[in-house]
LOLUM-706448 format. One record per residue (C-alpha): residue in one letter; x, y, z; chain. Coordinates in nm, 4 decimals. Layout:
! residues N
a:X:Y:Z:A $
...
This chain:
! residues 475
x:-0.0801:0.0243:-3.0293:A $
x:0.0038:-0.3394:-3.0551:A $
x:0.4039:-0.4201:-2.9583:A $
x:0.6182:-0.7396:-2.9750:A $
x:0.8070:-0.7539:-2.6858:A $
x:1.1216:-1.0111:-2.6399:A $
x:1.2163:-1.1451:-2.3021:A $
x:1.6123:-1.2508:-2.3964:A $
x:1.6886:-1.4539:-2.0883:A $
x:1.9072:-1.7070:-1.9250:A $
x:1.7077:-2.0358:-2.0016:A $
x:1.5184:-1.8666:-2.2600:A $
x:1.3000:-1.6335:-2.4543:A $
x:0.9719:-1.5077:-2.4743:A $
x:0.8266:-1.3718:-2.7353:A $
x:0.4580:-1.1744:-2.6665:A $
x:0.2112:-0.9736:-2.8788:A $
x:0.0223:-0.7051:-2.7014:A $
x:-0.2593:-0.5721:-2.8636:A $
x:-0.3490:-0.2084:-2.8395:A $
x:-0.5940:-0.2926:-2.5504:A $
x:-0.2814:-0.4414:-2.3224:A $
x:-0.3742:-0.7903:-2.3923:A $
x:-0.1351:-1.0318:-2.4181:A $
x:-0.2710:-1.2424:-2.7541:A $
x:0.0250:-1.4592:-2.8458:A $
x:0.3147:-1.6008:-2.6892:A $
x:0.5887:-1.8267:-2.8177:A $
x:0.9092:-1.9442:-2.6163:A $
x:1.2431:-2.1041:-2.7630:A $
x:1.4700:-2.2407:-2.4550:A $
x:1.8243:-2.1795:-2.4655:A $
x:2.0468:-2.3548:-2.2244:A $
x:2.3590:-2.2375:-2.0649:A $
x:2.6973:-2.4391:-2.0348:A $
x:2.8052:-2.4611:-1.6818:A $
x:3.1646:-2.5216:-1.6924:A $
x:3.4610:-2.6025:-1.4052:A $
x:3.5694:-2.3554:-1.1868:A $
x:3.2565:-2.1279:-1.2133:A $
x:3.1936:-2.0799:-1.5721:A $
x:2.9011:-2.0043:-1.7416:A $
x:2.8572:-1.9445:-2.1229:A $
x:2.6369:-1.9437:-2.3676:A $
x:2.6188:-1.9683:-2.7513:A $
x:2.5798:-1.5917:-2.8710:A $
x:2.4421:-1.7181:-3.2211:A $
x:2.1698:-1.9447:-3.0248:A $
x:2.0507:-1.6392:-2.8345:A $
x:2.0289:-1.4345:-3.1458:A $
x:1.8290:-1.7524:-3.3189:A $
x:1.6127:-1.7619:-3.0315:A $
x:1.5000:-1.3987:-3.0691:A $
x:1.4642:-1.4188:-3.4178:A $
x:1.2683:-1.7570:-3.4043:A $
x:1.0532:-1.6595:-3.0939:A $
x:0.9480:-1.3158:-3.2320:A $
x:0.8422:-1.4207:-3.6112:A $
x:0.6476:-1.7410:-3.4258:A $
x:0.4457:-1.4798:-3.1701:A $
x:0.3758:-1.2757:-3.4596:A $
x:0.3265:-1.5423:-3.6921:A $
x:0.0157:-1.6720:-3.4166:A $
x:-0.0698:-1.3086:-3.3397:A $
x:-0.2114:-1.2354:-3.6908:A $
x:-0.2062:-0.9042:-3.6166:A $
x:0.0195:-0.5837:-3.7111:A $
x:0.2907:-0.4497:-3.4828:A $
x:0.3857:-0.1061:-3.4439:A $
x:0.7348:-0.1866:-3.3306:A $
x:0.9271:-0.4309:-3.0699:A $
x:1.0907:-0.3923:-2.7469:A $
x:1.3929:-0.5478:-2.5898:A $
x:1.4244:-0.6730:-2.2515:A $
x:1.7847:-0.8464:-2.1876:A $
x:1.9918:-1.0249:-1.9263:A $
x:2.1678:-0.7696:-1.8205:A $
x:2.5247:-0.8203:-1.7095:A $
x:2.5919:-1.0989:-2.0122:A $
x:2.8928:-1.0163:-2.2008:A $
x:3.0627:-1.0996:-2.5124:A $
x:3.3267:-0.9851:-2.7745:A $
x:3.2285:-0.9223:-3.1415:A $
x:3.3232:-0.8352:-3.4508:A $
x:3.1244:-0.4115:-3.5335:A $
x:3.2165:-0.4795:-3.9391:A $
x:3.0752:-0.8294:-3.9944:A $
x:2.8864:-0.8767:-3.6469:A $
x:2.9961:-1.2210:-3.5932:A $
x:3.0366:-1.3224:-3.2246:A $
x:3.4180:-1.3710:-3.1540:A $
x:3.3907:-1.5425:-2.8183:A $
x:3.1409:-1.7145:-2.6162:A $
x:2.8770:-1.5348:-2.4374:A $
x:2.9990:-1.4621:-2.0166:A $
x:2.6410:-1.5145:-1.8482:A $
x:2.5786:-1.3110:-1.5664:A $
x:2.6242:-1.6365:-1.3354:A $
x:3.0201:-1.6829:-1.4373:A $
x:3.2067:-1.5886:-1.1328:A $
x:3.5384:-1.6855:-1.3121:A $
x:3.6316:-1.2780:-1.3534:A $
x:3.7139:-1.2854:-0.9593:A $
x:4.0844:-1.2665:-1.0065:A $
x:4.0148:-0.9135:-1.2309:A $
x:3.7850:-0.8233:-0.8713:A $
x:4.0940:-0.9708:-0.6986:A $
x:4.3380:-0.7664:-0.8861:A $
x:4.2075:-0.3878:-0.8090:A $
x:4.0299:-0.4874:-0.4841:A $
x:4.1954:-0.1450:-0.3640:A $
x:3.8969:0.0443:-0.5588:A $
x:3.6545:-0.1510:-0.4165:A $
x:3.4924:0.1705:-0.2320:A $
x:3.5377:0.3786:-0.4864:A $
x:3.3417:0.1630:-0.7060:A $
x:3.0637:0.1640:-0.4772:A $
x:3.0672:0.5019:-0.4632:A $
x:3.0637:0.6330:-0.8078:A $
x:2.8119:0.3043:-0.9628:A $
x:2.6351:0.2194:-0.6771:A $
x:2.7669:-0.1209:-0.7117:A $
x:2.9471:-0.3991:-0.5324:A $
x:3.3133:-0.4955:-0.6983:A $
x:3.2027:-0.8558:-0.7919:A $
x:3.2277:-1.1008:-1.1224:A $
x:2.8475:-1.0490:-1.1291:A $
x:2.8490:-0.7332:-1.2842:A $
x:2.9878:-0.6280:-1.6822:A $
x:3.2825:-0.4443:-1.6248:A $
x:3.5019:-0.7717:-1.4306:A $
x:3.4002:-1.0111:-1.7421:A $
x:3.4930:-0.7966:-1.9986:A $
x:3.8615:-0.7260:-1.8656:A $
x:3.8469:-1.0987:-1.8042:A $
x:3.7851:-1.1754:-2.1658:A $
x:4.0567:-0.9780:-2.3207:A $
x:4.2944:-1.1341:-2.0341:A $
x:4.2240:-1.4608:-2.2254:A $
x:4.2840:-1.3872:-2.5661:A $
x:3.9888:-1.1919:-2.6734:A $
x:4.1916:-0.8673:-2.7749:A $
x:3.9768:-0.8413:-3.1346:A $
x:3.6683:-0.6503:-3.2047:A $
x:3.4791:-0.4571:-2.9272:A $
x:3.3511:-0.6436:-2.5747:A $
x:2.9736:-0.5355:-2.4723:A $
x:2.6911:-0.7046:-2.3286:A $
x:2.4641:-0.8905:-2.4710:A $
x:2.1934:-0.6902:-2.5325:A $
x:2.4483:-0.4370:-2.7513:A $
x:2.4891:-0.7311:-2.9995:A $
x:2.1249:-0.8228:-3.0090:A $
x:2.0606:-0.4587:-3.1274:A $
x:2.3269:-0.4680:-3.3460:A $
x:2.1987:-0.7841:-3.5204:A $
x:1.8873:-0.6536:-3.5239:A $
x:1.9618:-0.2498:-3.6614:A $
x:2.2999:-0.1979:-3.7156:A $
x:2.2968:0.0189:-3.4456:A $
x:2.6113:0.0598:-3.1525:A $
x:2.3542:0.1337:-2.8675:A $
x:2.2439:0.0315:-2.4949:A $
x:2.0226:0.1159:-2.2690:A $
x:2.0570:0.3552:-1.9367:A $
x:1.9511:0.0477:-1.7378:A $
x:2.1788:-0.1926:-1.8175:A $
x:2.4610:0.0309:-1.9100:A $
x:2.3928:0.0806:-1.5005:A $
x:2.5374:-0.2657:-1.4172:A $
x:2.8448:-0.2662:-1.5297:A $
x:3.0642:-0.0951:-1.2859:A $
x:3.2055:0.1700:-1.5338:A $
x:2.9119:0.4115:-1.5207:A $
x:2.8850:0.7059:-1.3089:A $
x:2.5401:0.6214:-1.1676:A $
x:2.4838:1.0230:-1.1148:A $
x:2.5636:1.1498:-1.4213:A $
x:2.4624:0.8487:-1.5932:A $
x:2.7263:0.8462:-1.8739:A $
x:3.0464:0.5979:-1.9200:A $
x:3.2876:0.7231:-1.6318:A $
x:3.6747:0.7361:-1.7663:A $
x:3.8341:0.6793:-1.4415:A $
x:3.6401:0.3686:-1.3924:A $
x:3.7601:0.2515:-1.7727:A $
x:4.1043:0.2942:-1.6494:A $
x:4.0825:0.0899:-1.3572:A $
x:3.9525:-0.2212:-1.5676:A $
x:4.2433:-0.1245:-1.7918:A $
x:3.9587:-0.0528:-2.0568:A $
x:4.0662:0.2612:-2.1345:A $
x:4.0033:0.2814:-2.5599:A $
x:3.7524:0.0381:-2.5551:A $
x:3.4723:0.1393:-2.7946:A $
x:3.1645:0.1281:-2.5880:A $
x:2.7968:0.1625:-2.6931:A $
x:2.6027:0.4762:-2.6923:A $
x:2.3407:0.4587:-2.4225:A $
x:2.0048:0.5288:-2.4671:A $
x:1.7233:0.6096:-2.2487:A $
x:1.4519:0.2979:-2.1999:A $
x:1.1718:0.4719:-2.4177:A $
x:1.4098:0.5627:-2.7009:A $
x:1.3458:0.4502:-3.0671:A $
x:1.7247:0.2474:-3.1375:A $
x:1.6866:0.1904:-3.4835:A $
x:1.4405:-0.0320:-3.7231:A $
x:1.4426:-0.4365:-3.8021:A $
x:1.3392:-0.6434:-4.0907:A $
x:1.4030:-0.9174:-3.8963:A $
x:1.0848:-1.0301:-3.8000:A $
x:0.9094:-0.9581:-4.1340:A $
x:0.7751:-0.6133:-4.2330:A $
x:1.0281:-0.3188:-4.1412:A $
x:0.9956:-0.2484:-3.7544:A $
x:1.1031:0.0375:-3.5103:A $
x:1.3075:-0.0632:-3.2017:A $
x:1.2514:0.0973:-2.8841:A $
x:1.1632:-0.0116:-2.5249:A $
x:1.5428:-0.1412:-2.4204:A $
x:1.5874:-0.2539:-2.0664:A $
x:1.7039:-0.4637:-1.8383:A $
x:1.4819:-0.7765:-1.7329:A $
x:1.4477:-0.7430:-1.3539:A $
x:1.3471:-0.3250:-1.4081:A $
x:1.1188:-0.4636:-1.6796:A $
x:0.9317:-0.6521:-1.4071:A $
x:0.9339:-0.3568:-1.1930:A $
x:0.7544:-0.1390:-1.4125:A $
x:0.5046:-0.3990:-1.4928:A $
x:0.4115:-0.5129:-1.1627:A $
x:0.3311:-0.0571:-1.1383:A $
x:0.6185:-0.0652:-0.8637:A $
x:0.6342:0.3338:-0.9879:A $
x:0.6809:0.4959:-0.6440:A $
x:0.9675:0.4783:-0.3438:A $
x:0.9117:0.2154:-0.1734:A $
x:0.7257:-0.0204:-0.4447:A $
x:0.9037:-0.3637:-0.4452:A $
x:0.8971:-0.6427:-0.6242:A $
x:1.0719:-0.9813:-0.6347:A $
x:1.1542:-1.1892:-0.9270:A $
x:1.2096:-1.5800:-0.8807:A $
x:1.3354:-1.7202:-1.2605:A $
x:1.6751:-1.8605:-1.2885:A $
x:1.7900:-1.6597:-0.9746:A $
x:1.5419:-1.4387:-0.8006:A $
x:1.5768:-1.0844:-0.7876:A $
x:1.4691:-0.8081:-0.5245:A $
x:1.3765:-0.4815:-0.6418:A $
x:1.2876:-0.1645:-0.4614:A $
x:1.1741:0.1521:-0.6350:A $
x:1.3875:0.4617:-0.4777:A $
x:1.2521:0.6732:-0.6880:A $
x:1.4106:1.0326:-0.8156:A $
x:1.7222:0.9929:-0.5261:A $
x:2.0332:0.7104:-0.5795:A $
x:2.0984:0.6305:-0.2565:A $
x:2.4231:0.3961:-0.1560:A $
x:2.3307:0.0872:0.0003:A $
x:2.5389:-0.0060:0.3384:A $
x:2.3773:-0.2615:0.3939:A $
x:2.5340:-0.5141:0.0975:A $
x:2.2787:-0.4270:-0.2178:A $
x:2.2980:-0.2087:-0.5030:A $
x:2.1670:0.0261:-0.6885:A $
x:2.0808:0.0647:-1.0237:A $
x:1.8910:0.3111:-1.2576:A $
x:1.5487:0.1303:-1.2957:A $
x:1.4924:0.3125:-1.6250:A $
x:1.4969:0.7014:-1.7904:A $
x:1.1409:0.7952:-1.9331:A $
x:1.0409:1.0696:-2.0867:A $
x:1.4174:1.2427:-1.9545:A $
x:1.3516:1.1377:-1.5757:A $
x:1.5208:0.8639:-1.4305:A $
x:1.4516:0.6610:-1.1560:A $
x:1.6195:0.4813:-0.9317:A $
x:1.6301:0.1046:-0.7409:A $
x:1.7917:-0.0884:-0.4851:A $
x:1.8574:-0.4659:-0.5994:A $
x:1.9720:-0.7763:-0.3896:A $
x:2.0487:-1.1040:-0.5957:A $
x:1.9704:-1.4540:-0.5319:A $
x:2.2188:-1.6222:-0.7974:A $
x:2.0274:-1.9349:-0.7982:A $
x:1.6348:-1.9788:-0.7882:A $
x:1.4956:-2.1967:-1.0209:A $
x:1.8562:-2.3295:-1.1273:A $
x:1.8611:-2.4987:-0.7857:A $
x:1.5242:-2.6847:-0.8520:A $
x:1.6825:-2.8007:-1.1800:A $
x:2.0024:-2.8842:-1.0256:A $
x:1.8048:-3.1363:-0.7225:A $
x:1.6064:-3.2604:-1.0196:A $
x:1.9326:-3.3547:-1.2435:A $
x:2.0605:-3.5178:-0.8833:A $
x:1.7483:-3.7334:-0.8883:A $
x:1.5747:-3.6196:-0.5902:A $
x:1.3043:-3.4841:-0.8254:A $
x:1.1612:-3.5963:-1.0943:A $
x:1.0076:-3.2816:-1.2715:A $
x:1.0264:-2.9340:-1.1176:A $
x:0.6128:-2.9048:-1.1620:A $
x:0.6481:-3.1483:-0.8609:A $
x:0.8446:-2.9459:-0.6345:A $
x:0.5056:-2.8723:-0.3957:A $
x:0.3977:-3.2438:-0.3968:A $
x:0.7819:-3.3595:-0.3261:A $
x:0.8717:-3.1378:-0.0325:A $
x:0.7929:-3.2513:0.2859:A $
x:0.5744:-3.0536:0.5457:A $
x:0.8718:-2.9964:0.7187:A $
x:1.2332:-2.9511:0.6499:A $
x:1.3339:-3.1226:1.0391:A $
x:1.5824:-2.9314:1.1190:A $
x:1.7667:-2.9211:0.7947:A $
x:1.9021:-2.5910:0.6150:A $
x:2.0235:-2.5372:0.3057:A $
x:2.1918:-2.2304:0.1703:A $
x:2.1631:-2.2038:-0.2292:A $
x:2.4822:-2.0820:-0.3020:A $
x:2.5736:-2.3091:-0.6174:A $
x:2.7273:-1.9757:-0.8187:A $
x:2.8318:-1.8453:-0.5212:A $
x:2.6896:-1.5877:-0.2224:A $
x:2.5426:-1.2422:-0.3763:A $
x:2.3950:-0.9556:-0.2170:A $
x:2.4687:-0.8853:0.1150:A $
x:2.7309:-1.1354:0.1178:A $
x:2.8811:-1.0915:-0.1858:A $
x:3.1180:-1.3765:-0.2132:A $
x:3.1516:-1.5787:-0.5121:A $
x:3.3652:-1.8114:-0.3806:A $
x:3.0923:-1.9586:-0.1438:A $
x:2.9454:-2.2866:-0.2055:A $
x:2.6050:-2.4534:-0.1480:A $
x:2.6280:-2.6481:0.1598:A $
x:2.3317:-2.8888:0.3317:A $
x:2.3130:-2.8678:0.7151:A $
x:2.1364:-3.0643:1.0048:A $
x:2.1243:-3.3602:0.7990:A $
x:2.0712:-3.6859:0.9840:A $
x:1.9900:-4.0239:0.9436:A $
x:1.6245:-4.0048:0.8963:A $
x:1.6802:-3.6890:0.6946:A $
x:1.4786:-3.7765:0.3496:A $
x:1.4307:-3.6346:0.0134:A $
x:1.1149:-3.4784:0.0941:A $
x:1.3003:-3.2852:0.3784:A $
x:1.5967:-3.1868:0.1490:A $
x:1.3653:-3.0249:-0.1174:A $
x:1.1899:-2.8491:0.1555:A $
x:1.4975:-2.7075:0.2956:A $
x:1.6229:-2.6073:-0.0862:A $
x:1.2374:-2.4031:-0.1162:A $
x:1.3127:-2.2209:0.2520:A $
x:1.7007:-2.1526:0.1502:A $
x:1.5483:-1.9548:-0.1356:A $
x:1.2841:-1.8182:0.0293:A $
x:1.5398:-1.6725:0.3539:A $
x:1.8131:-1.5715:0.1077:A $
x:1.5174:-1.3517:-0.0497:A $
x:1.4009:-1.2403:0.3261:A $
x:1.7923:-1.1296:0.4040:A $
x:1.7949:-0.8751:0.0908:A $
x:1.4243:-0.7400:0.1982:A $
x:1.5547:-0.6772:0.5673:A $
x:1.8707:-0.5322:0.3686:A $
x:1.6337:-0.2853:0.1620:A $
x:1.4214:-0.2008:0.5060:A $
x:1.7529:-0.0958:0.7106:A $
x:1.9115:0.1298:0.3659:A $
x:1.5276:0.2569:0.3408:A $
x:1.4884:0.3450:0.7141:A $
x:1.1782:0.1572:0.6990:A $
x:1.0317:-0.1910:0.6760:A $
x:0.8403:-0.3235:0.3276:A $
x:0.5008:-0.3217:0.3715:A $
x:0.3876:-0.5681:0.0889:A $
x:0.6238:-0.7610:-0.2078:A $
x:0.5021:-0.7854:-0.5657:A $
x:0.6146:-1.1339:-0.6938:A $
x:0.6787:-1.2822:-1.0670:A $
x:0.7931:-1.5600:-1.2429:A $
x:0.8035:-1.9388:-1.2707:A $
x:0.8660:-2.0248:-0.9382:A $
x:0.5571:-1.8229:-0.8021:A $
x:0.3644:-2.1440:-0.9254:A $
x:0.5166:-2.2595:-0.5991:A $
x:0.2675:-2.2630:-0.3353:A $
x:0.5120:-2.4069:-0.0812:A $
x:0.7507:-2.1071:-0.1813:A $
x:0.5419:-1.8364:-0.1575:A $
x:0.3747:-1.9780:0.1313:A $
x:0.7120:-2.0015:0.2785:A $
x:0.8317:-1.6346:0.1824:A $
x:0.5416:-1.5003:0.3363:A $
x:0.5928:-1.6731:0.6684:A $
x:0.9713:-1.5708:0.6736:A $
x:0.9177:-1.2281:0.5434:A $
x:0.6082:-1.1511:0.7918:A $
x:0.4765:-0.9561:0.4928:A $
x:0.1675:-1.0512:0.2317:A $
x:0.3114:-1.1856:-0.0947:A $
x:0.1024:-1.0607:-0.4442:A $
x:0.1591:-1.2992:-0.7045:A $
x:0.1091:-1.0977:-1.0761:A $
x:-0.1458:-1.2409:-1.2538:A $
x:0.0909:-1.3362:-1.5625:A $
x:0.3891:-1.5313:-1.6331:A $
x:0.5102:-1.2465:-1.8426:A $
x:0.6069:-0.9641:-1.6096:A $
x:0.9396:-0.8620:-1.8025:A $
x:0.7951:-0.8847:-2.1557:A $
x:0.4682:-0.6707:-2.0382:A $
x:0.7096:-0.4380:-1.9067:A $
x:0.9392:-0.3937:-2.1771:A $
x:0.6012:-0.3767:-2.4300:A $
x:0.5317:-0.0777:-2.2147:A $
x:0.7641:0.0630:-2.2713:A $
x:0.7900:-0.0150:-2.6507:A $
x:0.4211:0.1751:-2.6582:A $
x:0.6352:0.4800:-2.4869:A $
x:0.8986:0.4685:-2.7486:A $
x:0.6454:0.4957:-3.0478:A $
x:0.4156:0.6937:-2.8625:A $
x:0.4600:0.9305:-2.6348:A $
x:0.1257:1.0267:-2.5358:A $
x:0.1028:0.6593:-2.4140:A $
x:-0.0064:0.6602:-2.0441:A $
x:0.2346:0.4991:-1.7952:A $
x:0.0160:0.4443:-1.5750:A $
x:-0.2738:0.2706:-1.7424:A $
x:-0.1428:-0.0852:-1.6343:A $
x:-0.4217:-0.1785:-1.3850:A $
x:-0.3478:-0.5689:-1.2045:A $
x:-0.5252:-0.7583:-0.9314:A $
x:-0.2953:-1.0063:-0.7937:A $
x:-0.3970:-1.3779:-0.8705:A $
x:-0.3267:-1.4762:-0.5131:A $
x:-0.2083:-1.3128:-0.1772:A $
x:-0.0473:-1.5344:0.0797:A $
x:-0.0545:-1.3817:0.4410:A $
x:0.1816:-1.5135:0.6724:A $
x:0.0865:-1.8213:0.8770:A $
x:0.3910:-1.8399:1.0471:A $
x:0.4248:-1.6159:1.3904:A $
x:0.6396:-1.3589:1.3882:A $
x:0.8826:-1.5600:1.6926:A $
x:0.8913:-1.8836:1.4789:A $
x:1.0533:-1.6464:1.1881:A $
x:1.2391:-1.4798:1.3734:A $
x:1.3953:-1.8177:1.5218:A $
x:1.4133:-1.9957:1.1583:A $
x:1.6210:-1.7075:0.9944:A $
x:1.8779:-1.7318:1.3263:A $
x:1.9457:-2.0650:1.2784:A $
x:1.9265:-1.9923:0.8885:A $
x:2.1727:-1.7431:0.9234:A $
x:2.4216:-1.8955:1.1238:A $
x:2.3811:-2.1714:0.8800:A $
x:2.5343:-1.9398:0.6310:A $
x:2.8270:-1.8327:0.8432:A $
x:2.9387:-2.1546:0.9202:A $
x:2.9316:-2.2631:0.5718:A $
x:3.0983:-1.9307:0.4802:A $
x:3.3635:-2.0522:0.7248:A $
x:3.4184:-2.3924:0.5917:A $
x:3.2797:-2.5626:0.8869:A $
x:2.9453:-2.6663:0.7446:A $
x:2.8388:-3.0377:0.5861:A $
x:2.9025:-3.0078:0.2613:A $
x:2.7010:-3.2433:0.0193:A $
């Protein structure tokens, strides 16, 4: 059965056809650009996301020339806005999932921190739902109802009042057990009486669209990074899979069990199909490919498809932790800042774009030693997706750090494929899950030995602390 399935993400959206043989047979994209504002605030236009989906899905049809059977959803995940349910019109801007400026709401009821953990698997922190949507009616937003994004897309698109199991996971007011909105967790947000979305399991049919042309059913809703996960087949405990896009994103299958990280992750419900639910762990990088745009609007690079060519064999000594929106998992702390270190007089471009690849590649090596220590056992291989795999020097670097092989998928479209997939489960239940068969496109073993890691991550590390303690060079 052919599906169109819609990426809605940070910088942009994806539209894909997949034919009823899996294959991927038209593809249109519409960026969408976020406003990064003083003091940690990032928004973006809620009726520019909603034109992008619109425009992007008639365009991959439009080049398909085919007929759909229905389309899928994959969203951002912890983006939230307020809206109006009558007339649907946005009443505030969109909160992306990057906007730390909810901290004083994670401030305010730090005394629940552990309870939190406890009951959504989650780390009290701006990142997630529940923190921005107190935050919003602090300011003013007191009309209409306050839901992430993905809620209003739906609604847009099918009248509907619905999200998904996986992203109604990330919001810190869902009992991660029972999976159902948790009342005691309202009331500490003081969003007690807020009208909140049903949730729906990821291979539900959510209503029907005209939006894209011909009257459509809507099923396959989930978040982007669990999309990945089921396309790159990570369907077992232990599977993992890294995402590097706007931030990059760790993923670990845990299967039927929801285990509590101590070790500074979270966990999440990866999705609910056919009434079983599984499980992940999930450590954050806020800032993958964002930090490649953000040395190319300094001028140290001219286009991002030169990172490889720009970055110098060798860093010489210099670190650089990306934490431009702040420290996430295991650190969790939003108020860090990005901070150069070891710079010297010779210290050149070519060595500071090096350093910014190996930041994001150690950051990404912290949250898999974090997953091997709450899994009682070390990864033995990571799945890898999205723009930044194009990256030799990255993935080169990830798999020296990591000491592990590195499988690039084969396709720039790892969270649409997995969201179509799960569009063919919502229409059709006899669909096979496990039909997805992939051959990475490349494998990078680690060149590095396993002392010269070992020693780059210490001096990585204490890199971090130092800047976490205000001591480092900050440029």
């Amino acid at each position: 059965m052919s599906i169109l399935a819609i990426d809605q993400g940070t910088s942009g959206t994806k539209a894909i056809v997949v034919n009823d043989s899996g294959v991927v047979v038209s593809i249109a994209e519409v960026n969408v650009r976020p406003d990064y504002l003083p003091g940690g605030g990032v928004e973006q236009d809620p009726l520019a996301l909603l034109d992008s989906v619109i425009t992007a899905g008639q365009r991959a049809l439009a080049e398909s020339g085919i007929a759909v059977s229905g389309v899928a959803l994959a969203n951002q995940g912890e983006t939230v806005l307020t809206w109006d349910p009558k007339s649907g019109a946005p009443l505030s801007p969109a909160i992306v999932w990057q906007d730390s400026r909810s901290a004083s709401v994670c401030e305010r009821i730090s005394d629940h921190s552990e309870e939190l953990s406890q009951r959504t698997g989650l780390v009290l922190d701006p990142y997630f739902s529940a923190p921005k949507m107190r935050w919003l009616r602090d300011q003013g937003f007191t009309e209409g109802v306050v839901t992430t994004s993905d809620t209003w897309l739906l609604h847009q698109l099918t009248g509907a009042f619905v999200t998904d199991v996986s992203t109604a996971s990330r919001s810190l007011i869902l009992d991660l057990d029972s999976r159902t909105w948790d009342a005691g967790l309202l009331e500490i947000f003081g969003l007690s009486g807020e009208a909140l979305p049903r949730i729906a399991d990821c291979d539900e049919v959510v209503g029907s669209t005209r939006a894209f042309g011909a009257e459509l059913a809507v099923g396959g809703t989930v978040v982007d990074q669990q999309a990945a996960l089921l396309a790159e087949n990570c369907l077992s405990a232990g599977a993992a899979k890294c995402t590097y896009g706007t931030g990059a994103f760790l993923l670990v299958n845990t299967g039927s069990q929801a285990p509590r990280s101590t070790n500074g992750l979270t966990t999440s419900v990866a999705w609910t199909i056919r009434g079983q639910s599984q499980y992940c762990l999930d450590g954050q990088v806020f800032t993958a490919a964002s930090a490649v745009r953000w040395i190319q609007e300094l001028g140290l690079l001219t286009d991002a498809v030169d990172l490889d060519a720009a970055a110098a064999q060798s860093s010489e000594g210099v670190h650089f932790v990306p934490a431009l929106a702040g420290l996430a998992a295991p650190w969790w702390r939003s108020d860090a800042t990005a901070s150069f270190a070891g710079l010297r007089l010779a210290s050149g471009r070519g060595n500071l774009i090096r350093a910014v690849i190996e930041g994001i590649a150690a950051q990404v090596t912290e949250l898999a030693r974090a997953c091997a220590a709450d899994l009682g056992k070390p990864l033995q291989t990571l799945r890898v997706d999205g723009g930044l795999t194009q990256s030799r020097v990255l993935m080169q670097a990830q798999a020296d750090l990591l000491q592990l092989p590195i499988s690039v998928y084969p396709s720039a479209h790892a969270t649409a494929l997995g969201a179509a997939r799960l569009g063919q489960l919502a229409i059709d239940p006899s669909t096979d899950l496990l039909s997805s068969v992939w051959t990475p496109e490349q494998i990078y073993e680690p060149q590095w030995s396993a002392d010269r890691a070992h020693d780059f991550m210490s001096r990585w590390s204490a890199t971090v602390q130092r800047s976490l303690s205000g001591n480092a060079e900050h440029v």
